[in-house]
N, C-alpha and C positions, 0 to 999 in steps of 0.2 A: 605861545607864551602863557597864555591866560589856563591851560589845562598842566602846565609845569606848575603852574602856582596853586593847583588845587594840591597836586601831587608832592608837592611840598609842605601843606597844610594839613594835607591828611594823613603823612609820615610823621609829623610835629605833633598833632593830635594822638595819636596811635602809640607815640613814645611817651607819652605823659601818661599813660594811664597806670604806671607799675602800682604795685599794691602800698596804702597808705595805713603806717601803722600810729599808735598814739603812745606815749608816755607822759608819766608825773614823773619829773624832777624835783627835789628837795634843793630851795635855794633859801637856805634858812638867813642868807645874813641882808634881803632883801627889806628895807626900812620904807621906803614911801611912793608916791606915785612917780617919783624922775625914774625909782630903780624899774618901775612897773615899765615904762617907757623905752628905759634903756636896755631893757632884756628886748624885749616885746620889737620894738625896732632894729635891733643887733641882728636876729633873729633871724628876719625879711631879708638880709644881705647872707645866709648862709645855702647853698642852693641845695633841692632838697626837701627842706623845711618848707611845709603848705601851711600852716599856719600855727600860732601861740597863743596863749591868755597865761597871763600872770597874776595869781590870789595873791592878793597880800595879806589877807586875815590869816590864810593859812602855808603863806612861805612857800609853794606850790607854783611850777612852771609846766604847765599841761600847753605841749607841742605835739602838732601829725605831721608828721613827715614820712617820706619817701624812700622805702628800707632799703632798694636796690639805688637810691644814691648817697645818703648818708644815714650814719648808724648813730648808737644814742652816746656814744665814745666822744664821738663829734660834735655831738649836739653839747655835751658836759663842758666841752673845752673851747668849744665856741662861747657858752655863758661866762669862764673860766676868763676868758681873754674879754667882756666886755668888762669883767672886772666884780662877779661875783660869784660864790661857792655854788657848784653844782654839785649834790650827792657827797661825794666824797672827797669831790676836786676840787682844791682850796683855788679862790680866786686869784688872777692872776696881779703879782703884788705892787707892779709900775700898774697897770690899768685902774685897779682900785682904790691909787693915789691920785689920778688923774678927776675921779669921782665927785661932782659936788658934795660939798659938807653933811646936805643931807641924806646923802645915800652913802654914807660911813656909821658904821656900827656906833650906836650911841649918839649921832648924830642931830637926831630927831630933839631927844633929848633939851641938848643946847639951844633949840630954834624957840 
């Protein structure tokens, strides 16, 4: 039993290592640290994706991820669906109602 379990550990290992690429995403309508959070953790739930940082100074979502399981298509419309523009994919428009106040454009503003 104990030598199946290395052989299953070492297959598990062995298939995580595909090639890990990076991109900048442009998520210009990102306003303060909830949006930083709400990307940043969305993220961690899309499989794939090894990890995020979100600038807010400069609107920037730098993700590495995993090119043979998802692509940057995915990645645009995964941010898309937690409810903010990715590139050129307008955020999605029930999720970025759901948004606290201060992650809505102009939001800041009002606080």
């Amino acid at each position: 039993m104990r030598v199946l379990n290395v052989i299953f550990l070492g297959i598990f290992i062995l298939g995580c290592n595909g090639e890990i690429s990076d991109v900048s995403i442009n998520t210009p309508t990102i306003q303060c640290g909830m949006c930083q959070k709400n990307i940043e953790l969305g993220l961690t739930k899309i499989k794939g994706i090894s990890s995020s940082k979100v600038d807010l100074g400069a609107k920037i979502t730098e993700v590495k991820y995993y090119k043979d399981v998802v692509n940057v298509s995915q990645i645009e419309n995964a941010i898309s669906n937690i409810g903010y523009q990715a590139n050129n994919i307008l955020a999605n428009s029930e999720k970025y109602e759901l948004l606290p106040a201060c992650c809505k454009i102009g939001g800041m503003d009002k606080m």
